[in-house]
VOPAGU-2260 file (C-alpha; in pm, 1 decimal, decimal comma):
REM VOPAGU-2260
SITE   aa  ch    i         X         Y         Z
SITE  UNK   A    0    8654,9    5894,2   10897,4
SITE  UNK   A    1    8817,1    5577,4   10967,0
SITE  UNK   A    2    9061,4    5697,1   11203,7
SITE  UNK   A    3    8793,5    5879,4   11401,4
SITE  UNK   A    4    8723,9    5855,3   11761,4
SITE  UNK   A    5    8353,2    5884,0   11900,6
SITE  UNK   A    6    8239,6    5896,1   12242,4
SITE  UNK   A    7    7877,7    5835,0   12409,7
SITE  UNK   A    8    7673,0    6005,9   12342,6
SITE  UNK   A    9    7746,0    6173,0   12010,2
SITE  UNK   A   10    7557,0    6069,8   11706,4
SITE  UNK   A   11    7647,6    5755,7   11497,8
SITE  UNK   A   12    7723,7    5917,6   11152,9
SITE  UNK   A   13    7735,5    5545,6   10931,4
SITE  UNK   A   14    7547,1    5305,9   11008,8
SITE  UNK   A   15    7850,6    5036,5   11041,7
SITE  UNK   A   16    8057,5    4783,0   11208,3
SITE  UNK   A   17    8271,1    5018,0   11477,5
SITE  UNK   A   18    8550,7    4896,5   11683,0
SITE  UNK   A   19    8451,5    4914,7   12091,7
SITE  UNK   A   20    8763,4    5038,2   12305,0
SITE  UNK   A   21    8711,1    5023,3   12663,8
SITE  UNK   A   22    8952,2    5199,8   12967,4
SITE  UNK   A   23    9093,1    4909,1   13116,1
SITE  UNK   A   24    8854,0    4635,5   13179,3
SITE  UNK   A   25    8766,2    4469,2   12870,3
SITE  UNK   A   26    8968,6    4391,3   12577,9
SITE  UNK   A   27    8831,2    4540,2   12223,2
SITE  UNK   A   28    8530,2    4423,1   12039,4
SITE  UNK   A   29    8290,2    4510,6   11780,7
SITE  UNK   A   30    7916,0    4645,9   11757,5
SITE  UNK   A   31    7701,1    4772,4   11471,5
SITE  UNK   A   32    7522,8    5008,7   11546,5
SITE  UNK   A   33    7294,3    5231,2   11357,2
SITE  UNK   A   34    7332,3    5602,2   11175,8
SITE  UNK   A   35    7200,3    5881,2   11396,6
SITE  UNK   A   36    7125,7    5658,4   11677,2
SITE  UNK   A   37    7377,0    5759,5   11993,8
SITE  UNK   A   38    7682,5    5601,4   12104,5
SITE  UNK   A   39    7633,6    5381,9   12389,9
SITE  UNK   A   40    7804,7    5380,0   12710,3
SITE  UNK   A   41    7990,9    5136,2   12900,1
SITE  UNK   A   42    7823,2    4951,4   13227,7
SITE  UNK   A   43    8161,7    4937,1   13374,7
SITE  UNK   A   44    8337,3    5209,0   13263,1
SITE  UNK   A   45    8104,8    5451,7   13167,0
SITE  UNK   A   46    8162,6    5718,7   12944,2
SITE  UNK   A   47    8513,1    5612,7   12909,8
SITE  UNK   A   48    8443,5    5372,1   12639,1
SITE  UNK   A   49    8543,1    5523,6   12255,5
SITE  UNK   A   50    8465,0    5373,8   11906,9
SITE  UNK   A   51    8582,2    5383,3   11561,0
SITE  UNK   A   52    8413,9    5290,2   11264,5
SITE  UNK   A   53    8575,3    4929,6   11089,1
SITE  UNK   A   54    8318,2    4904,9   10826,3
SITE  UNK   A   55    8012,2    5081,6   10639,9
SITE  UNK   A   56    7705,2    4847,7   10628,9
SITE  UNK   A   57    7388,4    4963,9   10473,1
SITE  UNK   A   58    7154,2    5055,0   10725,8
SITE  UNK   A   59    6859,5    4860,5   10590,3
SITE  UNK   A   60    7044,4    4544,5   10738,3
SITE  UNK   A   61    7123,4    4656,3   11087,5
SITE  UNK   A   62    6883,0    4601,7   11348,8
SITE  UNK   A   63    6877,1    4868,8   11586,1
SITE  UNK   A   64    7132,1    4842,2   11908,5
SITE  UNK   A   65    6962,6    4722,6   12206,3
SITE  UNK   A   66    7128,9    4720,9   12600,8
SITE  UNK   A   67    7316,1    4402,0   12637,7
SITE  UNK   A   68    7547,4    4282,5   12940,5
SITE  UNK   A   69    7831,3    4562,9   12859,4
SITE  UNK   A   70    7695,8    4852,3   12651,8
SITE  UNK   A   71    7364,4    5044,6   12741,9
SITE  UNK   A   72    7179,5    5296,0   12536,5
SITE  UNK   A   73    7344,7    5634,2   12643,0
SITE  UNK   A   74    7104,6    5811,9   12852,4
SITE  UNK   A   75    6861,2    6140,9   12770,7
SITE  UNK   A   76    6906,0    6295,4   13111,1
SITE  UNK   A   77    7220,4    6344,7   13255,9
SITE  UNK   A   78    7442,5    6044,8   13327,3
SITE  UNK   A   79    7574,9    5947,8   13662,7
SITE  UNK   A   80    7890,3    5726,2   13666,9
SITE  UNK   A   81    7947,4    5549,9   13974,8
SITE  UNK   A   82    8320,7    5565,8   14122,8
């Protein structure tokens, strides 16, 4: 699973550390994020943004992923990316 590629909006199957690969804007960084919480998206590029999992981490040591300046939870109704 390693070598997998998830997009907003799907389901986080580990809870781990997962490698943050944006379009064009931003160079590559990490977030932990939480099992069967959603992928976030991007607040510049939207649902462009992919991840890939780096690391397992046991889920009772992950606090749950909150908005920060460049990923926001992904969205229950439909999302609307600006051009």
């Amino acid at each position: 699973m390693r070598n997998q590629s998830f997009k907003p909006g799907q389901f986080v199957p580990e809870s781990g550390i997962y490698r943050v690969e944006h379009e064009r804007h931003r160079l590559m960084h990490e977030a932990t994020l939480l099992e069967e919480t959603r992928f976030p998206v991007c607040r510049k590029c939207g649902i462009a943004v992919r991840f890939s999992l780096v690391r397992i981490v046991e889920s009772r040591k992950i606090l749950p992923f909150r908005s920060n300046p460049i990923l926001i939870e992904f969205p229950e109704s439909p999302l609307v990316v600006a051009s």
